[in-house]
Structures are given as structure tokens and as C-alpha cells.
N, C-alpha and C positions, 0 to 999 in steps of 0.2 A: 488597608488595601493599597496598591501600589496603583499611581495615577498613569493615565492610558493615554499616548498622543494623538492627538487630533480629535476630540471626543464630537461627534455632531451636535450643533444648536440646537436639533428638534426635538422637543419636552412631548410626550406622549406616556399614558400607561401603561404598564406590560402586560400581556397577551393574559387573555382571559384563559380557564383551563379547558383545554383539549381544541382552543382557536390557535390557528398557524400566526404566527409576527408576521406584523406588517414589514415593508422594504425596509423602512427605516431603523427598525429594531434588529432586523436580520442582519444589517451592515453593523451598526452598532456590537451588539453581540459577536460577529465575527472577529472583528477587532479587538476584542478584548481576550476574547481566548486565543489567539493566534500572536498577538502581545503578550501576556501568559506563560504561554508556551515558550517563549523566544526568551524569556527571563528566565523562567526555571531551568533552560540548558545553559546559560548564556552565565548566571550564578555558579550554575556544578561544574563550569570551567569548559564549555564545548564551547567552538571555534565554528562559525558559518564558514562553509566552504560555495563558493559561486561552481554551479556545475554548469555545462553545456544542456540546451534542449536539444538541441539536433545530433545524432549520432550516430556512426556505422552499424551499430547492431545494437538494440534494446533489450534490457530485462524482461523479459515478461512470462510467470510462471501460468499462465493460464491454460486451464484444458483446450479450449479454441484461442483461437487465434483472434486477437485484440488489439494486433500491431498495427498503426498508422503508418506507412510506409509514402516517399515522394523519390521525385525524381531531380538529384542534385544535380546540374549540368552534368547529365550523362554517368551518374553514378546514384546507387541505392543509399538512399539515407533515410530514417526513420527519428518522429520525435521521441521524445524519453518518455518512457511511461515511469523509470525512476532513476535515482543518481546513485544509486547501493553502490554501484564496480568502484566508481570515481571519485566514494569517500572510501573504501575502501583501498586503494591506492594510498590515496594522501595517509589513511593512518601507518599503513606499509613503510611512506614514508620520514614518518618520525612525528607526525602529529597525534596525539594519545586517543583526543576526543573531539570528534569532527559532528552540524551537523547541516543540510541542507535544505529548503524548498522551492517547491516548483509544483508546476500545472502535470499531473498524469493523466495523458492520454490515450484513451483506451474507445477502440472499436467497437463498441459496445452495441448488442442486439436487442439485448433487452430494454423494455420500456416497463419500467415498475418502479415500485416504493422506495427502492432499496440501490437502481444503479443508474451511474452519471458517466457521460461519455468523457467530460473532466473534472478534475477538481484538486485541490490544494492536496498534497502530500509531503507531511515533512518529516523527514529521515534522518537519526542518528546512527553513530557508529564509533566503536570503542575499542581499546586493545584491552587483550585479559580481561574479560568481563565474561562469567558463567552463565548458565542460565537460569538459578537461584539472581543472581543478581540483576539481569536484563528484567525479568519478570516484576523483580523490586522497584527497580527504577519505572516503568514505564505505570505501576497503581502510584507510587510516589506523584510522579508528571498527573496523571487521571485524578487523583486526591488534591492538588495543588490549584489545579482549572477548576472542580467543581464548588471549591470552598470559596475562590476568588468572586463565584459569580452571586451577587446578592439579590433580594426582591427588586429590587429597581431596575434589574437587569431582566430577569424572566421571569418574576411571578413569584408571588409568595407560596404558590400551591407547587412552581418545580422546583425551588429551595428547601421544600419538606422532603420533596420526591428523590432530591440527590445526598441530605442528610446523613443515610443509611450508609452509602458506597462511599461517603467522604466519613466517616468514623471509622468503621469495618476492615478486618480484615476479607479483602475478597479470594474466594474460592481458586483450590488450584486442583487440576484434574489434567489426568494422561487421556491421548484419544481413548485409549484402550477402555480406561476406564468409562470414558462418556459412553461408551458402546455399550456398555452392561447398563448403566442406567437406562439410556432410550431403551434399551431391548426392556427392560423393565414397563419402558411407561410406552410398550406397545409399539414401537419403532421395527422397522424391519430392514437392518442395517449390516452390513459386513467391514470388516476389515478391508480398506483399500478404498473405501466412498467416501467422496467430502461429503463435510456435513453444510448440509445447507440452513435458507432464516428457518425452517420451521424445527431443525434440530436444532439450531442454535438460541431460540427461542423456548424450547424446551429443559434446556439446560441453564439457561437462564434462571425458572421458574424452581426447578431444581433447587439451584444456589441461593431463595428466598431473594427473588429481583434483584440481585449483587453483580456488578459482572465479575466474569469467570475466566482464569487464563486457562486452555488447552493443551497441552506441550506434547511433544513428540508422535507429530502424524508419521504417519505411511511416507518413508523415501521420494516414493513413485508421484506424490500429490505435492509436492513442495520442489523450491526453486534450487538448479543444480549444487549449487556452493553451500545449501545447509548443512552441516556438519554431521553423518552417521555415527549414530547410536554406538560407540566401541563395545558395548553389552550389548545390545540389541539392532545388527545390523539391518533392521526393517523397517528400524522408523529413523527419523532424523531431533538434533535436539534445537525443538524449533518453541515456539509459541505463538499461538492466535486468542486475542484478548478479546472477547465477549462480551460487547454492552447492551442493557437491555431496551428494545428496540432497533437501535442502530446496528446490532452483530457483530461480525468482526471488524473492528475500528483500528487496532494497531496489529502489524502481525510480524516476529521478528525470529531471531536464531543467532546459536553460534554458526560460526563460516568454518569450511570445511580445510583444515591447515594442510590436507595431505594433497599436492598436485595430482596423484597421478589418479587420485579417487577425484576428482576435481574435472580431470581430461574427462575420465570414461564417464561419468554422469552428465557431462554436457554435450559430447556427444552423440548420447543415446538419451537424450531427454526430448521432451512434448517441445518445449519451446524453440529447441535448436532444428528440430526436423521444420517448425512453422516455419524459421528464418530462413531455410534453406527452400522451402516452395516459393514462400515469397519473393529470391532471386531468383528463380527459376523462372516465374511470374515475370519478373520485372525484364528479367532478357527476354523470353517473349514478345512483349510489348514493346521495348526498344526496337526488335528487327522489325516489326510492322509498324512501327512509325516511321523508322528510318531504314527503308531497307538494302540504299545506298551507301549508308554510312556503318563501315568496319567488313562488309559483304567480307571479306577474306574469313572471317571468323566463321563456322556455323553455329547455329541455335543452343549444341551443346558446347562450345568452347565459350560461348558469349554466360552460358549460366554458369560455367565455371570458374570464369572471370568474377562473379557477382560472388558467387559461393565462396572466393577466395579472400574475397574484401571483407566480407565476415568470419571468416575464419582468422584473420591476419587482429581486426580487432580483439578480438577472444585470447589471441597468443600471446598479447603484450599483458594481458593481467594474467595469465598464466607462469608467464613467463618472471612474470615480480615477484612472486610470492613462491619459485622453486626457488627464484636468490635471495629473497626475504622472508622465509617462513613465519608467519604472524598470528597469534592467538586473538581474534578477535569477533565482535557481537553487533546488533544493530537488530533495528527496527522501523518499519513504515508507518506513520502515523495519518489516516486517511479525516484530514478534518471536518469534510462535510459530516461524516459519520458523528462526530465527537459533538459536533452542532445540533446535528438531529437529538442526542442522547442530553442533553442538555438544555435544549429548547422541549423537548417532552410532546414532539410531534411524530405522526404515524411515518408518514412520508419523508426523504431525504430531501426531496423538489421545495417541500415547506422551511426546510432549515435555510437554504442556500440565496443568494438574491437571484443570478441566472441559472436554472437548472438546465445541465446539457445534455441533450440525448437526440438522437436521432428524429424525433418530432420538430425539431427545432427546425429542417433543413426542408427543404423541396417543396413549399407553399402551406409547413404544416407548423408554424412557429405559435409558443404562446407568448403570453405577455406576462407582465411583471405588476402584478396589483400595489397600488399602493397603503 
């Protein structure tokens, strides 16, 4: 096994089975799958790209609205919830295989087992890469972390528990398909719903506890630039990887090469209407703070102003890829999740050292046991 920098002095047992890691082990363990991680792309010839947190307009494919938004001296900026456009670019630009990390920040409303207002996401991105291949590489990456981790790390009982998924071929299945199964095991599900943990926990047990890749959801449910279906204009050629416990842990696609199917989906997509209230929003609140300063403007020239500062970001990667038309694939790799599926705990809070969510903030914080 390949030796891990900075390993901590403190000698301790690992976590008895179905008990949470102490801080110490949860640090420990992070580090080594996140080092891991960073060799098996870093081997296959990917290139860390340094991306910006702060941005004119963020990714974010979510049904609500999950964007952090601030006020940049007098202009709307928001943190990254991911760096996808911005390695996308760079492969645009002649780099084959790019890959990134950083903190995603997300608005997050829910307080449960399963979601963190941030947490580590590390992102690949490839030219000519299918989605037979995307799917291969990332159980490759998933089989390379789970073998590396030995009893000394998490226990002899989740070294048995991860055995299965590091030998195995794991399962591949279209939403379409998932849908006939749940509908089988009693689910009352349509064409056009995400699937959530208890679907995705379902299909899990399906697959004999393996995780399970998903591929080509509903258009309407995925982020604007995944690539439609040329057989089936309904779904998109996407994938969400299925761990069990943790759900969807990595989620990826080809990118859609054609611009002008590229235009008309992000401008009638869930997340581009979010960015557009949230300037809207955000001129609002400018004219009541300041409602001497710009007065010549009204309330709707002022959100036009904001609506146009995200637009103008959106045009410059539109704009690259009508002059560099690019074959290319990528996926999100959300770590806490991979931590949880590995550590063999219920909760996401238990994988993590600080869990962040909304508890954290207004007199309601916890602590961090040791």
C-alpha cells in the first residue's frame, strides 16, 4: 500500500462495529482516501487544475434553490458549489485530462443523515471519454480506495463489509429500468421523479448490497450541459453512482457538444430561472440599502444590470465550445459520502470531523467529540 503524508502520531483501535470513529480516526481516514484519490487520477495522467471559489454565476442543478449568494463591492457573486465549467474550459483548451477540489457550498435546508451544507468535492473531466467508459473509471477510482483501506484503518468487520464491491462487478441499470423494479418492490414512482435514499436504498439491496451506477435520467432532472440522449431525446447520457448507505456519492455525464441545445436548456432550466430571482433579489436589496447611490437607474434596470452579469458569464463558455467544439465527460465526487460508505456508519455527520448544516449557526452549534 502506498504510504500516506503526514500520517497522525495517535495509536488508537478502530471503531468497534456499528460505533461512529472518534475525531481522530475520522481525520486520519480522510486523509488517506482523499490521498487515494489524488494518486489514482494523478497515475491515469490527470492534471489538478486550481479553480476559483468565488464566481459570477454557479453551477447548481438543484430543484431549490441551494446557491450562497454575497455582495461583491456592488456586484452579485456567489461561492462555487462546483468547478465543472472551469475544467471544462481548460480541456477546450488542449488539456486532455483535468481534475479539481474544493469545499461545495450549498443552502442547504435539510438537517438529516444524508446532507452537509459543505463539503469536499472532487471533480474530473476528460476529452472523448463515453459513458461505458466514465462509468468504468469512476468503479475503477471506488475499487482502488476501498482495497487501499485495511483493518488498521476501519475495522476488520468494514474490510469484510467492503470485500464484495472491491472484487465485483458492480451493477448497471437505466433510470427507466430502476423504475420497473421499485414499481415491483412496491414503489409508486413515475417517469420524470428523482429518486431519493429510500429509492436509492432499494436498489441498492436489489443489486445484493453492491453499489449501483443509474444512467440516463429524465432531461428535466439533470444539470443543463448533459448531453441528450440522440435515441432518446428524454433522458440525458448521464450517471449517478449508488453506494450503499451513502446514495449517490459520484454523479457524472457526457457534456452536451451541440451549442445551440446547450443555449435553449440553460435558458429554460430550474437553475438559470434560480440565478435570475436571485439578481433580482439582490437589486432589490441594493436599492434599499443604498437608495442614493445609482437612483438614475429603476429597480428594473438595476436587475437587469445583475441579470446581465450572469448572462455575460454563461456566454464566454458558450461561446468556447461554438469555436471549439469538444467531445467530452466528467464527474463529481462528493467525499463525505465515500467516507460514510466506508466507515460503515448511518449518518454522514459521523463520517466527517465538522459536520455543516444549518444547526451549526444562530446559538444551535454542536461539538466535535473526541
Amino acid at each position: 500500500m502506498a504510504s500516506h503524508p503526514h500520517p497522525l502520531t495517535v495509536t488508537e483501535a478502530p471503531p468497534a462495529p456499528h460505533c461512529p470513529p472518534s475525531l481522530f480516526a475520522r481525520i486520519e481516514i480522510h486523509n488517506r482516501v482523499v490521498h487515494r484519490v489524488r494518486q489514482f487520477l494523478q497515475n491515469d495522467g490527470y492534471v489538478e487544475i486550481p479553480v476559483p471559489e468565488l464566481t459570477p454565476a454557479t453551477g447548481s442543478c438543484e430543484v431549490v434553490d441551494s446557491m450562497f449568494s454575497m455582495d461583491y463591492f456592488g456586484t452579485l457573486a456567489f461561492p462555487r458549489q462546483t468547478g465543472q465549467l472551469y475544467l471544462e474550459e481548460v480541456v477546450a483548451r488542449g488539456v486532455d485530462a483535468v481534475y479539481c477540489e474544493g469545499e461545495s457550498l450549498r443552502k442547504e435546508r435539510k438537517v438529516d443523515a444524508r446532507h452537509l451544507t459543505e463539503f469536499k468535492l472532487i471533480e474530473i473531466e476528460k476529452k472523448d471519454m463515453c459513458l461505458e467508459e466514465l462509468c468504468g473509471f469512476q468503479e475503477a477510482l471506488l475499487k482502488d480506495v476501498v482495497s487501499s483501506l485495511t483493518a488498521d484503518d476501519i475495522g476488520e468487520h468494514n474490510v469484510e463489509r467492503l470485500a464484495p464491491a472491491a472484487d465485483s462487478d458492480h451493477p448497471r441499470m437505466t433510470y427507466r429500468e430502476s423504475l420497473q423494479i421499485l414499481s415491483q418492490r412496491g414503489f409508486e414512482i413515475s417517469f420524470g421523479d428523482d429518486l431519493g435514499h429510500r429509492e436509492e436504498a432499494a436498489l441498492v439491496d436489489y443489486a445484493g448490497n453492491l453499489p449501483v451506477h443509474i444512467t440516463h435520467f429524465p432531461e428535466e432532472l439533470k444539470f443543463f450541459n448533459m448531453k441528450i440522449d440522440r435515441t432518446d431525446p428524454t433522458v440525458v447520457e448521464c450517471v449517478d453512482y449508488i453506494l450503499p448507505l451513502a446514495g449517490e456519492t459520484f454523479g457524472g455525464s457526457l457534456r452536451e457538444p451541440d451549442v445551440d441545445i446547450l443555449r435553449r436548456r440553460l435558458h429554460t432550466g430550474t437553475m438559470y430561472g434560480h440565478l435570475m430571482n436571485r439578481a433580482a433579489e439582490f437589486a432589490r436589496l441594493q436599492r434599499l440599502a443604498n437608495p442614493d447611490d445609482g437612483g438614475e437607474q429603476t429597480l428594473e434596470e438595476l436587475t437587469i444590470r445583475y441579470q446581465r452579469g450572469i448572462e455575460a458569464a454563461f456566454e464566454g463558455y458558450l461561446t468556447l465550445f461554438a469555436e471549439v467544439p469538444t467531445e467530452r465527460a466528467g464527474f463529481g465526487l462528493g467525499v463525505a459520502r465515500l467516507l460514510q460508505y466506508a466507515m460503515g456508519v448511518e449518518s454522514i455527520k459521523d463520517a466527517v470531523v465538522f459536520p455543516m448544516d444549518r444547526t451549526r449557526f444562530g446559538g444551535m452549534g454542536q461539538t466535535v467529540t473526541v
